[in-house]
N, C-alpha and C positions, 0 to 999 in steps of 0.2 A: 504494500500500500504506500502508494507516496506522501507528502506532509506536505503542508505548504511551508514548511519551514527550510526548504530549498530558496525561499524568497524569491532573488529575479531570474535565478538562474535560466539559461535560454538552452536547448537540447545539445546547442555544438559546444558548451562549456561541460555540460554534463558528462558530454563522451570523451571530452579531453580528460578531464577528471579521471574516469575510469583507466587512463592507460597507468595511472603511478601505482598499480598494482606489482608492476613489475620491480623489482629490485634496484636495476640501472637506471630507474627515473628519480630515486630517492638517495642516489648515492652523495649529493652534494647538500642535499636537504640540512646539514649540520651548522652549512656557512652563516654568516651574521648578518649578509644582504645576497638574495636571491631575487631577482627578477624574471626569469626565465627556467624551464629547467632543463632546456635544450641551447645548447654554444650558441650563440650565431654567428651568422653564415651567407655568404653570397651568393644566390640563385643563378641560374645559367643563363637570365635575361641580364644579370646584371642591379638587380636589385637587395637590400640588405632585409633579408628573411626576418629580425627582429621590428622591422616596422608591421608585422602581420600581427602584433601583438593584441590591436585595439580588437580584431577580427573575435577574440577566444573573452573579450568583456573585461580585460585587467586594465584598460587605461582610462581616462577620462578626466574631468578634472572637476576638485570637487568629491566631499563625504556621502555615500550613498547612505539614505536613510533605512532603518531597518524597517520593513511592513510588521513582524511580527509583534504580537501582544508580547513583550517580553517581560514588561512591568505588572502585568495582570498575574496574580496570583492561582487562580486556576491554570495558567499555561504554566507556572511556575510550576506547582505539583504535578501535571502532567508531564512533562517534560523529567522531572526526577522521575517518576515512576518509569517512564519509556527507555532514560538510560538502566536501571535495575535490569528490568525486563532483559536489556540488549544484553546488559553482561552476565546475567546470570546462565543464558542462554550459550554462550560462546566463551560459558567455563571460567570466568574470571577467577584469580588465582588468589583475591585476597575478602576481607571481612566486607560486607556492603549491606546498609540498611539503607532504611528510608529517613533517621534520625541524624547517622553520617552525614548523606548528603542533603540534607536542611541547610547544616553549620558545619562544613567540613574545613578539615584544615588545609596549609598548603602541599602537605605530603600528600594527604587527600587525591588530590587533585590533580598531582603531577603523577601516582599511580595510574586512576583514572586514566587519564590522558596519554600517557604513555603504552598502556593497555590496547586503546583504541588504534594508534598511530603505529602497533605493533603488524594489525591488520591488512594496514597497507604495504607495511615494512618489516619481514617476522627481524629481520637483525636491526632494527631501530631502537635506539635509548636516547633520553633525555638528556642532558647536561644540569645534574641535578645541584649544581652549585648556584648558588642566589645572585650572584652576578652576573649569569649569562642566561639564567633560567627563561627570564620576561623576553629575552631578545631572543632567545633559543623556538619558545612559543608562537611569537608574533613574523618571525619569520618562516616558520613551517606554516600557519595558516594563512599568509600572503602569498607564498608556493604552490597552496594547494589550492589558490584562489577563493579564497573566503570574502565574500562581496561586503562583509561590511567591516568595520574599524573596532579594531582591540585595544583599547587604553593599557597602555601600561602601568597604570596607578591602578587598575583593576587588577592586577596579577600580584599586585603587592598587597592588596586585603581582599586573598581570596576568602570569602564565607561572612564576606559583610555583607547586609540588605542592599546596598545600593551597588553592590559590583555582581555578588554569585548572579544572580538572574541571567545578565550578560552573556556570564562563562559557561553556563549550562546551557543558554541558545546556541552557543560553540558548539557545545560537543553534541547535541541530540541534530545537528546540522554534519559535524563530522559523521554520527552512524548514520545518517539517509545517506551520504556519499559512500559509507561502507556498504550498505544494503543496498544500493544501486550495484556497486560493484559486483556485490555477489552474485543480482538479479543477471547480472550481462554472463557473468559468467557460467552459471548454472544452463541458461538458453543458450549458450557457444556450445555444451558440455551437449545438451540432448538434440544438438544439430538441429536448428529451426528450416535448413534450408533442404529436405531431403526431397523436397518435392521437385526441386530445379537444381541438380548434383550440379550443373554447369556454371549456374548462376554464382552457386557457391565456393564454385574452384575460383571463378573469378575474383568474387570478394576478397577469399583470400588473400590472392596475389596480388589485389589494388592493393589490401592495407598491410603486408609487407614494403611495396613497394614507398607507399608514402611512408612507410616507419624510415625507409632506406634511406628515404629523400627530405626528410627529416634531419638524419644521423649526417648526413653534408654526403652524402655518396650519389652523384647522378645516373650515373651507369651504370646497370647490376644485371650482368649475364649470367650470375647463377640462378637470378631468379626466373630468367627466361628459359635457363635448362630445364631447371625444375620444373614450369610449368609444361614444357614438352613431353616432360617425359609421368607428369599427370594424364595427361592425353594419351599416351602410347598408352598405358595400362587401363586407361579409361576404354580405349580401343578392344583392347585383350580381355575387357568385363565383356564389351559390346557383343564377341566374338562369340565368348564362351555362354552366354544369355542366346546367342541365335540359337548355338549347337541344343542347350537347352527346352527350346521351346521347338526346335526339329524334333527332338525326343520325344515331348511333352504330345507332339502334331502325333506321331505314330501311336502311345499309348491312347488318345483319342479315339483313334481308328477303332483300335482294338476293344474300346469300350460302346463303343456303337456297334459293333458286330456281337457283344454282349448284349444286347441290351432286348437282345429276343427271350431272354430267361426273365423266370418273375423276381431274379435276383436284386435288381435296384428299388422295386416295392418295399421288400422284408427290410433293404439297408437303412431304407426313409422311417417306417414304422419303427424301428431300433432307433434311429437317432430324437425321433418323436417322443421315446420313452425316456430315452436322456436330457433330452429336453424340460420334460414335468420334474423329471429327479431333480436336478438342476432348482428349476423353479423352489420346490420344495426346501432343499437346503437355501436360496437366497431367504426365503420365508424364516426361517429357522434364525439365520444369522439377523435378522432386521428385530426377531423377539429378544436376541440376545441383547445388542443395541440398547432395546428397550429396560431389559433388565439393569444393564449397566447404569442407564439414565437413573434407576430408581436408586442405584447404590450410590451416584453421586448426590441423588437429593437427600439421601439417609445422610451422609457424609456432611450435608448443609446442614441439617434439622442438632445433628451433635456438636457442629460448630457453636451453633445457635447456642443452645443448652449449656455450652463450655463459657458461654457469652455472658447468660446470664444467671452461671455461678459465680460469676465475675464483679459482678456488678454488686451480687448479692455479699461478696466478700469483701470489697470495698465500701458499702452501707455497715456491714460490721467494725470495719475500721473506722469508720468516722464516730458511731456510737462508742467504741472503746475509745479516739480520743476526747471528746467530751466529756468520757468517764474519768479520763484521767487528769482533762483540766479542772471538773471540779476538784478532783483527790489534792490537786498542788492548788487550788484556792484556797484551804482548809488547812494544807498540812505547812508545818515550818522547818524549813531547811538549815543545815550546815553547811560550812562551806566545804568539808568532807563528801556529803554527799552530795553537793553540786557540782562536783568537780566528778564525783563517780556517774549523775546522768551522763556529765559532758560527754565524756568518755564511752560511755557507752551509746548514747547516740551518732556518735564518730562512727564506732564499730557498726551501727544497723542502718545507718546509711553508704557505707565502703562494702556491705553484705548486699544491698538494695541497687547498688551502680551493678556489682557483680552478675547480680543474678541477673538482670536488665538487660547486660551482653548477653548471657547466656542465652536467655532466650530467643534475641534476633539471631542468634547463631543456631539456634536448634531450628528457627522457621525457616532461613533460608535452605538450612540442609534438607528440611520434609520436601519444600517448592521443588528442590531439588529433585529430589529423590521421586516425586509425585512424573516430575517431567520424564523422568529415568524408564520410572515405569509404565509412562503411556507408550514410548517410542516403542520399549522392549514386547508390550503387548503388540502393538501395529506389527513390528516384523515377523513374530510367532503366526498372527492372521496371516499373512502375507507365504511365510511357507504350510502353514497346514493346507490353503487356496490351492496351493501347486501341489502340494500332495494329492491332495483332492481329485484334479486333475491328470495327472499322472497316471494315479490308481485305476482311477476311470477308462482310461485309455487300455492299462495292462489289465482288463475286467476282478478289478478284485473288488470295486463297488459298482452299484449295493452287494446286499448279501447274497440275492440271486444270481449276479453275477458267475461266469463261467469259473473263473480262479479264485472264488471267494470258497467256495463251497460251502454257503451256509453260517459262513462267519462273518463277523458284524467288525469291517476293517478301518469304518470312519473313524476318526478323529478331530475333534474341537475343543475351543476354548473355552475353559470353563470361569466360572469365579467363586468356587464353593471352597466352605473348609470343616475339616471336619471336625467334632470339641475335642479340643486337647491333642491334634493333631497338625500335621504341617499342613499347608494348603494342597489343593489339587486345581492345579492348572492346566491337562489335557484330560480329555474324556475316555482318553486308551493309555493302555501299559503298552510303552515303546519298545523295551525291551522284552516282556512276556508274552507279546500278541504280536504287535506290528512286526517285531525284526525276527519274529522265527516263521511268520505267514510272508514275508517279505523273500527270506532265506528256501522256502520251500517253494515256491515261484522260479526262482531263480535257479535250483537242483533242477525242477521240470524243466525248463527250457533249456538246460547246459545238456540235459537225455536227450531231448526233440534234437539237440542240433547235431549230435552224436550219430543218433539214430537216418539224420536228413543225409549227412557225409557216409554213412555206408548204404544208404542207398542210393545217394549217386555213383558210387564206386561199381556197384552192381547192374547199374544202369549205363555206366560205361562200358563193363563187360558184353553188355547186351546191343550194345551199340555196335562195338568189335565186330560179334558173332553175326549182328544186323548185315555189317558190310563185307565180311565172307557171304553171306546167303546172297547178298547180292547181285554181286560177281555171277554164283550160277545160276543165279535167277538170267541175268541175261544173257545166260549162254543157253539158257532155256526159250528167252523171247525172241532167238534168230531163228528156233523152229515153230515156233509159235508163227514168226511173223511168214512163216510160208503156208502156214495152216490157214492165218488172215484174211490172203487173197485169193484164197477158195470159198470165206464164209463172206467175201466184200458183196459178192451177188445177192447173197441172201440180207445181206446189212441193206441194202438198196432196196430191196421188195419192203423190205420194213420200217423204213425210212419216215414216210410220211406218217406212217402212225403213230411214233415217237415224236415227230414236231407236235403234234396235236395234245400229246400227254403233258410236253416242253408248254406249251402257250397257255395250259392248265395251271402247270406249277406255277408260273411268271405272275398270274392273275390272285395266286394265291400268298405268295411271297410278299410284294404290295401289298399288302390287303395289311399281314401280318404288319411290316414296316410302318404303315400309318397306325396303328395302333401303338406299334411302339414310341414312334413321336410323339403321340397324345397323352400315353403314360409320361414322358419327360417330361414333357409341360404341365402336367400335376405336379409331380415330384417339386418342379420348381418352385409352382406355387407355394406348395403347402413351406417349404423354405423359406420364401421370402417372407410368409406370415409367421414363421415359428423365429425369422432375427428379426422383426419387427417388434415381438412380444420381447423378445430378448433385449432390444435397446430401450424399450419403455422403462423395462424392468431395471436396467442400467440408471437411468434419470433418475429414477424415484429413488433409489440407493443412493444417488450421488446429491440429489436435495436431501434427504434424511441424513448424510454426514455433515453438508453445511449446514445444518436448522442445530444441529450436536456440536460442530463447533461453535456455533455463534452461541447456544445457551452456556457450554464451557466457559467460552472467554468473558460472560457475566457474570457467573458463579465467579470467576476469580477478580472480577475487576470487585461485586461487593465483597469480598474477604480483606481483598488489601484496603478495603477503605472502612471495611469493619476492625480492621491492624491499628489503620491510623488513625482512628475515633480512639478507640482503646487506648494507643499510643500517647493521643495528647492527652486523654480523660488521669491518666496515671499520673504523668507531667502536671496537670492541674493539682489532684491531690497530694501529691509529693511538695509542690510547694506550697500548698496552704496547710500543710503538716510542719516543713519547716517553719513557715512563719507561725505556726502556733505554738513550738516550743520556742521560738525567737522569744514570741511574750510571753509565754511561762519565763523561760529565763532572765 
């Protein structure tokens, strides 16, 4: 999703952006004035490549104002919650609350940020001395072309009211330039161009070429080899695709000369029945879905309840200290024992910081942990699916199935667990069922294929024997063929009667052949309406996981703001706690 927190950014700046992914675009990235992050260079017309500058939006004259709400407090917390989000996501390596970065300090910060700038640069570090630190910052984000102005008096009170805001429009600006990156990258990765291979070779070799022409190199006939010799094997695909589909043309043949058996009916009804299975198990998986949903709203309802034990234990505390401020209105103190409260409210507030950490440190590891476990569940889906199919293919499902023989070989995701017991996460024993029904499959077909090799060896033999017999078979059709021209007269009187039986058959042949094409154009149909249901049934699975993610990512956006409610409500009473024993003391 993009933000508007790209500001003015314009698409040719955006794709320039994306090239400093590479390593050699950041190598100079350290200096204390950058302007460029390519030499300049004199073009072949004669012109100096560094006046192309204003082209990519770095020149102008005059501070560009910032559009975003930076000053508004809801972008404020938004923007903190978005970077959390981003680093917890891509594993960040150190402690991160939503407390931290309210008021964080300038180590804080320079983590943070260096974290970030790592992404573009995994061998990038900071210059974490404080004399070059501000100019270290202001000149990486003038390289990376950050369209608006970084004070320097900002970087020297990081995690003041009047500067943080600023610096967190920085960095939640720097992850949209990382999440573009990725987004370009991940679409290069599953090749957007497969529908036009040609179009794609070409791109290619434009944007080497302008890289080349870039780097100050005008002439580059390796890359012209290169792309010839794209072509030559592009060639050699072309060739070996014809030989291909010549094969493909003759198996054709041969299934149309099939196709006078009722053999292609029974194949259509069998995959018909695969088809409802099919259906069935998507049914199956959409109730699970459902189930899962209930476990996440069970999961809110104990939140809830964890919420408002919370609340109801903070009501206790405020009764016990009003119990206590009476107790010290009444009672008279020593200065022995004033000196021992002191003390011990030292210790139960150094008790109360501790445990405070502790718990942002226990919630990020669940969020953690939570994310851990969704992914590892998606992939478990993702191969039992292929199992699924697989199996289906080698007939071990269902249980009717030919290689099933009555055993029940599915496999899926579960979420049960039993009392007092470890969870159970597939619905088969992998080892007691699947891999010795898997293993005995496997015996049977290593027999069949034993068994197919001596019967071609014997079938060889018979072949041998075939062309001995042959031999005197024609040494038999040279007396034969003198017998022929004795019975040719008689072949001739009988002649015309066999045309007549021929013109019969011809009439009957036809006949057959039109029925045959008429069954194919069933067959078709019912195809066409059985992936028809088939992609329905795709859509509605695929809105059923967007309706699941969007209700997820609500569930979680109210937790982190039921955190942060919690969060200040404790802050509040922690300091009217303090200030109450301020006036007790």
């Amino acid at each position: 999703m993009r933000r508007s927190t790209l500001g003015g950014m314009s698409a040719v700046q955006a794709n320039n952006r994306s090239s400093l992914a590479a390593p050699s675009r950041m190598s100079n990235i350290a200096a204390d004035k950058r302007h460029s992050l390519a030499p300049p260079r004199k073009s072949s017309v004669g012109g100096d490549l560094s006046r192309r500058s204003s082209v990519f939006g770095r020149g102008g004259g005059g501070t560009r104002a910032d559009p975003r709400p930076v000053e508004s407090k809801k972008y404020f917390h938004e923007s903190i919650k978005r970077v959390i989000a981003y680093l917890t996501e891509h594993a960040y390596d150190r402690t991160i609350s939503l407390k931290m970065l309210t008021t964080p300090t300038t180590k804080d910060f320079q983590f943070v940020l260096e974290f970030l700038l790592r992404g573009i640069d995994s061998n990038y570090s900071l210059d974490q001395t404080k004399a070059k630190f501000e100019d270290e910052v202001i000149g990486v984000f003038k390289a990376l072309g950050y369209p608006f102005e970084i004070r320097k008096q900002a970087l020297y009170t990081v995690g003041s009211p009047h500067s943080w805001p600023a610096l967190v429009a920085t960095l939640t600006w720097l992850i949209d330039l990382l999440e573009y990156s990725e987004e370009v990258l991940a679409r290069k990765e599953e090749d957007c161009f497969d529908a036009d291979l040609t179009f794609k070779i070409f791109f290619e070799y434009l944007s080497k070429a302008y890289q080349t022409f870039l780097d100050g190199d005008d002439d580059s006939p390796e890359l012209d080899d290169e792309l010839s010799m794209v072509f030559e094997s592009r060639n050699g695909q072309v060739k070996s695709e014809i030989e291909q589909l010549l094969a493909a043309n003759i198996e054709l043949r041969a299934s149309l000369h099939s196709l006078h058996s009722p053999s292609p009916l029974t194949h259509a009804l069998q995959q018909s029945e695969d088809l409802q299975s099919d259906l069935g198990k998507f049914k199956k998986l959409v109730s699970q879905m459902g189930q899962h949903e209930q476990q996440l709203s069970a999961k809110v309802g104990e939140r809830s309840s964890d919420l408002r034990a919370t609340q109801e234990e903070l009501a206790a505390v405020v009764v016990e200290v009003e119990q206590l401020r009476a107790t010290l209105s009444v009672q008279e103190l020593s200065p022995a024992d004033v000196l021992r409260m002191n003390g011990e409210r030292n210790r139960l507030e150094l008790e109360l910081k501790g445990l405070i950490g502790a718990k942002d440190d226990k919630t990020g590891e669940v969020l953690k942990c939570e994310v851990d476990i969704s992914k590892q569940s998606d992939a478990v889906q993702s191969l039992l699916l292929d199992y699924t199919s697989r199996a289906t293919r080698l007939q071990l499902l269902p249980e009717s199935a030919t290689n099933a023989h009555g055993r029940k070989l599915s496999c899926e995701l579960v979420a049960s667990s039993a009392a007092g017991g470890p969870a159970k996460v597939l619905s088969a024993e992998l080892l007691h069922l699947l891999k010795p029904a898997l293993s005995d499959l496997k015996a049977s077909l290593t027999s069949q294929l034993h068994e197919a090799q001596e019967q071609l060896l014997k079938l060889q033999d018979q072949v041998d024997r075939s062309e001995q017999a042959k031999q005197d078979k024609e040494d038999e059709t040279a007396g034969l063929e003198r017998k022929a021209a004795k019975l040719e007269a008689i072949f001739n009187s009988e002649k015309e009667t066999l045309y007549g039986d021929v013109d019969e058959l011809t009439r009957r042949s036809e006949k057959v052949l039109g029925e045959a094409l008429e069954l194919r154009a069933q067959l078709a149909a019912k195809r066409s309406s059985a992936q028809q249901a088939l992609g329905s049934l795709g859509s509605e699975l695929d809105a059923n996981r967007r309706q699941w993610a969007r209700e997820r990512e609500e569930l979680y956006s109210a937790l982190i703001r039921t955190l942060d409610r919690l969060m200040n409500h404790k802050e509040h009473i922690r300091d009217r706690l303090q200030s109450v024993l301020a006036a007790g003391a």
